[in-house]
Each structure stands twice: as C-alpha cells, then as structure tokens.
ROSE-4610 file (N, C-alpha, C; in Angstrom, 1 decimal, always signed):
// ROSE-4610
residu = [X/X/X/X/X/X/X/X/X/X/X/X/X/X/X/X/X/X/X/X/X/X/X/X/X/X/X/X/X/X/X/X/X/X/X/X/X/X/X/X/X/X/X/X/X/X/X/X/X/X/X/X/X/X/X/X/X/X/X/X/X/X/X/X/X/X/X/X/X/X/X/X/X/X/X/X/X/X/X/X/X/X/X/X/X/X/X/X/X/X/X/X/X/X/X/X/X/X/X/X/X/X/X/X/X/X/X/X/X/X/X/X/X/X/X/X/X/X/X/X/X/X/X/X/X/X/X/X/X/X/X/X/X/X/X/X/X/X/X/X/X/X/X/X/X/X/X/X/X/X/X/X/X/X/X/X/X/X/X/X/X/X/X/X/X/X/X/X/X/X/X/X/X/X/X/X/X/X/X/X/X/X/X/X/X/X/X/X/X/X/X/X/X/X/X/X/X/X/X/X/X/X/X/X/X/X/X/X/X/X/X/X/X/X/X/X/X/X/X/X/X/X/X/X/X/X/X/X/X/X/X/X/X/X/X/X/X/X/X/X/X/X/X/X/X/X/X/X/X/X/X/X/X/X/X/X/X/X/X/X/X/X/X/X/X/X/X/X/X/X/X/X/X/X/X/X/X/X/X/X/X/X/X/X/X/X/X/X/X/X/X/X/X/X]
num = [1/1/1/2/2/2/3/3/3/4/4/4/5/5/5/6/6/6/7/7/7/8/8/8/9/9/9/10/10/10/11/11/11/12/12/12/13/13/13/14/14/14/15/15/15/16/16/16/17/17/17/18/18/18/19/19/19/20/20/20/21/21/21/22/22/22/23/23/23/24/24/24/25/25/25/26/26/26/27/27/27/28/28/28/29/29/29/30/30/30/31/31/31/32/32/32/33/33/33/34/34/34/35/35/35/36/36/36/37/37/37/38/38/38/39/39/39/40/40/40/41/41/41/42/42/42/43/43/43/44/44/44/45/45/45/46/46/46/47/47/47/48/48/48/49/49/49/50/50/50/51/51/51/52/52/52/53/53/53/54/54/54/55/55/55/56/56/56/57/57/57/58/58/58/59/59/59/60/60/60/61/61/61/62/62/62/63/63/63/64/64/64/65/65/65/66/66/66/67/67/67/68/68/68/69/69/69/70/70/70/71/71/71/72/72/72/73/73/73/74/74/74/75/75/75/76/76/76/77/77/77/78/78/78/79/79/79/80/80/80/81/81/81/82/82/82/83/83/83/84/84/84/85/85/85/86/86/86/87/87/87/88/88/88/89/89/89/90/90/90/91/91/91/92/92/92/93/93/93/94/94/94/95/95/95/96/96/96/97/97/97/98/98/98]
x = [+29.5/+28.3/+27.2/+26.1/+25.1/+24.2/+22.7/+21.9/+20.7/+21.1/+19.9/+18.7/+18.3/+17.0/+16.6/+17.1/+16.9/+15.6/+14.8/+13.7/+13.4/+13.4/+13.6/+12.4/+13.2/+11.9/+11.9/+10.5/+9.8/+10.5/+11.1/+11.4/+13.6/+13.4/+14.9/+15.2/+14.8/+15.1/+16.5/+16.2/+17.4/+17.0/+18.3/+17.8/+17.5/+16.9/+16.1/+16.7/+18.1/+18.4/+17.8/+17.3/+16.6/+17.6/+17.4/+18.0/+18.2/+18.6/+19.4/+20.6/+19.7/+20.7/+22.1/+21.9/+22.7/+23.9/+22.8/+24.0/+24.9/+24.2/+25.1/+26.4/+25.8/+27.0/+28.3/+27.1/+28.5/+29.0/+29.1/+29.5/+30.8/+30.3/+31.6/+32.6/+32.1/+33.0/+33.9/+33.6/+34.5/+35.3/+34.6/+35.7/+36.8/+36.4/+37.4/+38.9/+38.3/+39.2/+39.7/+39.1/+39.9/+41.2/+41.1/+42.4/+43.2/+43.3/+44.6/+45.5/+45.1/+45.6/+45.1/+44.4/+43.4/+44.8/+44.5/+45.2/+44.7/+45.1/+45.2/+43.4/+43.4/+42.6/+41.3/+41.1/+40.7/+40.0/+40.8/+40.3/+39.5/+39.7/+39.1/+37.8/+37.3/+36.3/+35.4/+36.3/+35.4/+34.9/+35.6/+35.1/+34.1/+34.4/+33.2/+32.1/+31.4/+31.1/+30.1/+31.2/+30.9/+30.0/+30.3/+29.9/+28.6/+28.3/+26.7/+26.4/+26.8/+25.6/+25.2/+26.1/+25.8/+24.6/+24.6/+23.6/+22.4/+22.4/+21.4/+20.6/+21.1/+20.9/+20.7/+21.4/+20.9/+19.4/+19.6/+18.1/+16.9/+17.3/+15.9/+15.7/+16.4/+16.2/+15.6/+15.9/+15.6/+14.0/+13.4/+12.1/+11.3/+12.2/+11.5/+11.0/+12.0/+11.5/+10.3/+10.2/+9.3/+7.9/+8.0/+6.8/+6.3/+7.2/+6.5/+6.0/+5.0/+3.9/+3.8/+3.8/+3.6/+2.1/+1.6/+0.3/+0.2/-0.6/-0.8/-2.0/-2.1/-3.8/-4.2/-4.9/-5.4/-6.1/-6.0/-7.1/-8.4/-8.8/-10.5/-10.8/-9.1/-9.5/-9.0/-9.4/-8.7/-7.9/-7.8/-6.0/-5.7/-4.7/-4.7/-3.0/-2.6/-1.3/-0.6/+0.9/+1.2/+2.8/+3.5/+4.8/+5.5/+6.6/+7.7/+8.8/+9.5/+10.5/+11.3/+12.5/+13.6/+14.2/+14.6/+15.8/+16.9/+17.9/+19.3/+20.1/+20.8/+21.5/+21.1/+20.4/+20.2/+18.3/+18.0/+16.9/+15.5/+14.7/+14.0/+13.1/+13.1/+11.9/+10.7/+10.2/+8.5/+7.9/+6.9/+6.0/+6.3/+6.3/+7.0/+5.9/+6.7/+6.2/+5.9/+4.9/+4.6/+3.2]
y = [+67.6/+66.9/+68.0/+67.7/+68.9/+68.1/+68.9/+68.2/+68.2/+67.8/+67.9/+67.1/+66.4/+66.3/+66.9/+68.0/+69.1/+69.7/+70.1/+71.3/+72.5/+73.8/+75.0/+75.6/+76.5/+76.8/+78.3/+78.7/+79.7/+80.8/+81.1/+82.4/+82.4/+83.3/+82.9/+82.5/+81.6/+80.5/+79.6/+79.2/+78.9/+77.2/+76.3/+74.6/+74.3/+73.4/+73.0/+71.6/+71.1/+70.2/+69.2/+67.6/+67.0/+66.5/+66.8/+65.5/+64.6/+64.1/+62.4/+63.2/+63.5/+64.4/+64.8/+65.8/+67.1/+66.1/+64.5/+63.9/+63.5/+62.7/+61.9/+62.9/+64.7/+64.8/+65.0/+65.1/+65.8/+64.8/+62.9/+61.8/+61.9/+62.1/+61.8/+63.5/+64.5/+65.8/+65.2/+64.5/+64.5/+63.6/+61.9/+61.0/+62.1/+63.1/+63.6/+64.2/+65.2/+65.7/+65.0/+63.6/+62.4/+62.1/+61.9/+61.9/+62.3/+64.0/+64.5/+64.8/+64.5/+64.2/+65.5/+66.6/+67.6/+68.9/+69.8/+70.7/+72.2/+72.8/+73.3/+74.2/+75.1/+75.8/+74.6/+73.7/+72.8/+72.1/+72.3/+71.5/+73.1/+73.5/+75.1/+74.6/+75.1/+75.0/+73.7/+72.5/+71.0/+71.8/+72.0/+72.3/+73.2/+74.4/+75.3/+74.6/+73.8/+72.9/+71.7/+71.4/+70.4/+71.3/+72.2/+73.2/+73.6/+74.0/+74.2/+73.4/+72.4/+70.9/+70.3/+70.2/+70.1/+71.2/+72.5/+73.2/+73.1/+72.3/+72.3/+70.9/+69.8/+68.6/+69.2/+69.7/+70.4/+71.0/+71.6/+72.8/+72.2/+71.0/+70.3/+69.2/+68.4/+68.2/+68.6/+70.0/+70.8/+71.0/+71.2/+71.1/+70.0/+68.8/+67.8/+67.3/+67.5/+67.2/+68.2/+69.5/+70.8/+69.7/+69.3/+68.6/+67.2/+66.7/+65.6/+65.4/+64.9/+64.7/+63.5/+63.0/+62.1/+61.9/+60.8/+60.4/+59.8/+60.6/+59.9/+59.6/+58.7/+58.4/+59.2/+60.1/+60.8/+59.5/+60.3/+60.0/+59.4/+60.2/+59.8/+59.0/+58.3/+57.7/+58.3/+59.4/+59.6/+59.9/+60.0/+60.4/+61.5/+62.4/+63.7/+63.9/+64.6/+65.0/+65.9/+65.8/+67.1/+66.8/+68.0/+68.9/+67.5/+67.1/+66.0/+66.3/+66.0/+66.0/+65.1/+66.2/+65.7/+64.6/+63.3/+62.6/+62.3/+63.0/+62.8/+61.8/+61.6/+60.5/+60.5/+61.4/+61.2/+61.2/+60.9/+60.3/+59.8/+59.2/+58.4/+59.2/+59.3/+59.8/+59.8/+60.8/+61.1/+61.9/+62.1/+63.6/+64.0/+65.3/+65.9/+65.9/+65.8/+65.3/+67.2/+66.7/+68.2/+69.0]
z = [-34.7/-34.9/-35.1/-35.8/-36.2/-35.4/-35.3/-34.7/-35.8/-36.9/-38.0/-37.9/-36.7/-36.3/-35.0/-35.0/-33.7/-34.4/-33.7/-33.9/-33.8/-34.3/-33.8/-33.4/-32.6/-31.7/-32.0/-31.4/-32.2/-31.7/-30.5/-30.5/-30.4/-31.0/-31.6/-32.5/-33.1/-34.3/-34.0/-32.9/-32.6/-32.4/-33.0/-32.9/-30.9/-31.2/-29.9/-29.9/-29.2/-28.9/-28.3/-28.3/-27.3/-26.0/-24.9/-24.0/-24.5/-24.7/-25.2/-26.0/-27.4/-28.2/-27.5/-27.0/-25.5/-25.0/-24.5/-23.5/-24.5/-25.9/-26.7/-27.1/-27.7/-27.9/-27.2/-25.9/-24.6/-24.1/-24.2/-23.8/-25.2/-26.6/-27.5/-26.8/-26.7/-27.1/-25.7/-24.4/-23.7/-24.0/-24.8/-25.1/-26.1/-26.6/-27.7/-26.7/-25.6/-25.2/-24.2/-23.5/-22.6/-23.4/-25.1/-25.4/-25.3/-24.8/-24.8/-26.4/-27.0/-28.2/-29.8/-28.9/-29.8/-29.2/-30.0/-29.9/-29.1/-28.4/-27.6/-28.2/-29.5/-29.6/-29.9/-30.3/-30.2/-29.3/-27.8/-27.0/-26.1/-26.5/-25.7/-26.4/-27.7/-28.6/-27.9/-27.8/-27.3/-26.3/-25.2/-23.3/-23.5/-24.4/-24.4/-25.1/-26.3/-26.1/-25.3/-24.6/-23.1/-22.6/-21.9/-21.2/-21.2/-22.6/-23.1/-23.2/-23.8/-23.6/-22.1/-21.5/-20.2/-19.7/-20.1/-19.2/-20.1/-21.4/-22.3/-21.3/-21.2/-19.6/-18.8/-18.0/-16.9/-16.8/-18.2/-18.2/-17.9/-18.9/-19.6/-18.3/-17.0/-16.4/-14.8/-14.8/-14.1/-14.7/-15.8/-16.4/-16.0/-16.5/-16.0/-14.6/-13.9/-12.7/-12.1/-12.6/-12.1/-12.6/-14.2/-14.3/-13.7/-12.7/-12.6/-11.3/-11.0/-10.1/-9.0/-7.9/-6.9/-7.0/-7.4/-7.1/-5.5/-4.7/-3.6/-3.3/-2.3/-2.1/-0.7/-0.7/+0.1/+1.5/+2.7/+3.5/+3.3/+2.5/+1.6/+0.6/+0.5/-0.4/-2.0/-2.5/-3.3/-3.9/-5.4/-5.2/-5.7/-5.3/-5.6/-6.1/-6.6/-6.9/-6.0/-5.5/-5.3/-6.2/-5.8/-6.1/-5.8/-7.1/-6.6/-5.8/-4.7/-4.0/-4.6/-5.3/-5.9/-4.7/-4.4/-3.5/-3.8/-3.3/-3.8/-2.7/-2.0/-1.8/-0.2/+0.4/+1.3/+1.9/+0.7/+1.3/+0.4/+0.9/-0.7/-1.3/-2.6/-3.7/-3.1/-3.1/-3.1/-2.6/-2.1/-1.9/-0.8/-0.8/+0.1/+1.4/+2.5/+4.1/+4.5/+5.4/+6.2/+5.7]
C-alpha cells in the first residue's frame, strides 16, 4: 500500500503518515501475515513493516496525549488547564492529584 495522500515533511523529505493511515495499514499487513499463507521472505518484509507502523501509532499517540489538556475549575472559580494524566486500567482519566 502507498500512502499517496501522506504529506511530507520538511526536514528529511520523508512522507508523513497520518494516524488512522499507520493503523489502517498495520490492521491489513497483519490480516496478511494471520494467514500464514505468504512466504517466508515475505512475511519478514510484512513484520518489519508491522513494526514501523506500529511505532509510527505509537509516536503520534504519545504526541497526542503530551498535547492534551484537563480543564479544571479552580477554587476561584476559574478555569485553568493543567498536564493530562494518562489512565490506564487502574485508575480514572484526569488531572493529576497532588
């Protein structure tokens, strides 16, 4: 798959996959190699592949979450932003306590 509506970016000139993009190819290159059915140098090529698209998701959601912000309402009344606290399975989304 090519990513002919990828965007390049300025330093490198190298294509600038989007998230979505990244997952969509890395959801088919694994349906490819779930089959079993590709050949050995082939399925090397897919995994390496998998591999970078996954850290291409990874990257860009490690970005996203750096950008995103908790609105909370202050004491005073207003509302001020802080730093998001990622919550993974052990405990709920939101601004960090303390």
């Amino acid at each position: 798959m090519t990513g002919t509506d990828s965007s390049t970016s300025a330093a490198g000139g190298q294509a600038v996959v989007s998230f979505e993009k990244a997952l969509e190819q890395l959801q088919f290159a694994v349906r490819r190699l779930e089959t079993g059915e590709l050949p050995l140098e082939e399925a090397l090529k897919g995994f390496e592949e998998g591999v970078r698209l996954a850290r291409i998701c990874q990257d860009q959601l490690s970005a996203a979450e750096q950008r995103v912000e908790v609105l909370v309402q202050a004491t005073e009344g207003k509302l001020e932003s802080q730093p998001f606290q990622g919550g993974g399975s052990d405990g709920p989304v939101g601004p960090r306590q303390g």
